[in-house]
C-alpha positions as CSV (number, residue, x, y, z in Angstrom):
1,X,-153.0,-12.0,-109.0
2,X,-150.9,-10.5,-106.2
3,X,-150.4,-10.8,-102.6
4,X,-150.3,-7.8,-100.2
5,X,-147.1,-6.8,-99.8
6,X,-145.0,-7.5,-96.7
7,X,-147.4,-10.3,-95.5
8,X,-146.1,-13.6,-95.9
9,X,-149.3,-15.3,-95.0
10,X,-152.0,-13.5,-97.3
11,X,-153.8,-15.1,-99.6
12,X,-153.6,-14.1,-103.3
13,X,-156.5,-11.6,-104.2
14,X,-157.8,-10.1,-107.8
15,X,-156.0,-7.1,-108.6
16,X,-158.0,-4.0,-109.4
17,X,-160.6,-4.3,-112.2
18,X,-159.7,-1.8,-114.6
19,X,-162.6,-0.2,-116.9
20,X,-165.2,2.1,-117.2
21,X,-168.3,3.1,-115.3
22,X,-170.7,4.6,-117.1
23,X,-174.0,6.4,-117.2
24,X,-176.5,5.8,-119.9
25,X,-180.4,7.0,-120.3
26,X,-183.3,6.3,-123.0
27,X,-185.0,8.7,-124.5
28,X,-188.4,9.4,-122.7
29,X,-187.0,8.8,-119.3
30,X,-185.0,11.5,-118.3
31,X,-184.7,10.2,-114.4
32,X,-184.2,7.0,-115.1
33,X,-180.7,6.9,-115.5
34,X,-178.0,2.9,-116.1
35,X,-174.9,3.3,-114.2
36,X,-172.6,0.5,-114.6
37,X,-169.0,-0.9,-115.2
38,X,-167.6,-2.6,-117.8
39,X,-164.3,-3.6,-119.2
40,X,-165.0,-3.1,-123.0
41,X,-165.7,0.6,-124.0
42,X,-169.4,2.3,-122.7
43,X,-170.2,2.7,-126.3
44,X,-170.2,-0.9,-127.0
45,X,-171.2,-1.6,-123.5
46,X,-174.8,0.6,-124.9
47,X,-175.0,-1.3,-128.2
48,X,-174.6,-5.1,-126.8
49,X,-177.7,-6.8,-125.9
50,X,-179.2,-4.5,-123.5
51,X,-182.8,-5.2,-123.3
52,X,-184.9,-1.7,-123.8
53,X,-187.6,-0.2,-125.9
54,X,-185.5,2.2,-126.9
55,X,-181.5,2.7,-127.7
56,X,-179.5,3.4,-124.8
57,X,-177.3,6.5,-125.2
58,X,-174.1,7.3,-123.2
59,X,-174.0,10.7,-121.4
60,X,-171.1,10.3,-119.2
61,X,-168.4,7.7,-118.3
62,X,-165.0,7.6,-116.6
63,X,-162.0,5.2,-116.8
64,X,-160.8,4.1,-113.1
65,X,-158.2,1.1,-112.4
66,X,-160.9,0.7,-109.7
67,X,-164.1,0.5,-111.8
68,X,-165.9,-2.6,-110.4
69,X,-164.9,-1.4,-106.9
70,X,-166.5,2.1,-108.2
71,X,-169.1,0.6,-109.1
72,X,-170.5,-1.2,-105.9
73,X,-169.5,2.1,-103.7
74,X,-171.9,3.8,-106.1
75,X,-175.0,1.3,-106.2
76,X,-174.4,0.9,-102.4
77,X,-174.6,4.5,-101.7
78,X,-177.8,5.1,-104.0
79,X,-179.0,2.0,-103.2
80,X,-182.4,4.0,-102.2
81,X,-182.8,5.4,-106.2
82,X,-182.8,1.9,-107.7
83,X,-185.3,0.5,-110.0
84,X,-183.9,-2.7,-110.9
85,X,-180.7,-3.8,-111.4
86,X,-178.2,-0.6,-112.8
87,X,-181.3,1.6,-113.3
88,X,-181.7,4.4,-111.0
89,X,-184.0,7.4,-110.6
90,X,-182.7,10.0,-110.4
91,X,-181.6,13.6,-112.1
92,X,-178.5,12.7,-113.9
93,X,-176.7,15.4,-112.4
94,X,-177.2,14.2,-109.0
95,X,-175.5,10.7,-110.2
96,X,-172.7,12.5,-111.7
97,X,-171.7,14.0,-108.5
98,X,-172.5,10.9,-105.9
99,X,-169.8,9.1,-108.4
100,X,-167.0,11.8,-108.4
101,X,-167.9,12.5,-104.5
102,X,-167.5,8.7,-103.8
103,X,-164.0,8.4,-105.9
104,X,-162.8,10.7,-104.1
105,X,-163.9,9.4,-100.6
106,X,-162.3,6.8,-101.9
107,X,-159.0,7.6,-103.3
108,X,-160.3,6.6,-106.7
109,X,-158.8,7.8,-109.2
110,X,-160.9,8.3,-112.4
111,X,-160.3,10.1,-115.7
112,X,-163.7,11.6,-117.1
113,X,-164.5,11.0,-121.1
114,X,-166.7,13.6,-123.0
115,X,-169.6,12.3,-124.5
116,X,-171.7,15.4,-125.5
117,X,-172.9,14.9,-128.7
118,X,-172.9,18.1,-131.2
C-alpha cells in the first residue's frame, strides 16, 4: 500500500494490480470472444476451472502494471457487446483494438505477448 505523494492527509490505496488481460475464444464461436485479467499467466488462467463445452484457447494477451484497471475501462467501454460476465460478441479484431485504443487513452502501458500458434 501507498499514499499519494505530497498529501499528508490521504488515505492509503491499493497500488496498481499488476497482470495480464487477456482474450480467449472456443472453438465454434468465433464472436464470442473472454476478455479478462488475471495475475497468474493467461494460459493457466484458460486451463483453471472455467466452465465451457469446449477448451478455451488464448489468442491474445498483454502484461500492464494496470491490468485490473485495464480491465474495467475495457468491459465499461464494450459494455454494449456483453453476453455475460467477460464474454463479449464481438469480431476479435474489433476487441483487440478497443483494448490498445483504451491503454492508450489511458496512459496504460501494456506489453503485447504472441500467442499464434504454428
Amino acid at each position: 500500500m501507498y499514499t499519494h505523494p505530497g498529501r499528508e492527509d490521504a488515505r492509503p490505496v491499493c497500488a496498481p494490480a499488476t497482470g495480464w488481460v487477456y482474450c480467449m475464444t472456443m472453438a465454434g464461436h468465433p464472436r464470442l470472444v473472454k476478455f479478462g485479467y488475471t495475475s497468474r499467466t493467461p494460459e493457466r488462467r484458460a486451463k483453471d476451472g472455467t466452465l465451457t463445452p469446449a477448451p478455451l484457447q488464448v489468442v491474445a494477451a498483454w502484461q500492464s502494471p494496470q491490468a485490473a484497471r485495464l480491465e474495467r475501462l475495457v468491459l465499461r467501454r464494450l459494455n454494449h457487446c456483453r453476453q455475460r460476465g467477460e464474454w463479449l460478441n464481438l469480431p476479435l479484431i474489433d476487441l483487440i483494438d478497443a483494448i490498445e485504443r483504451t491503454a492508450e487513452a489511458h496512459a496504460i502501458d501494456i506489453a503485447p505477448a504472441d500467442f499464434r500458434r504454428p
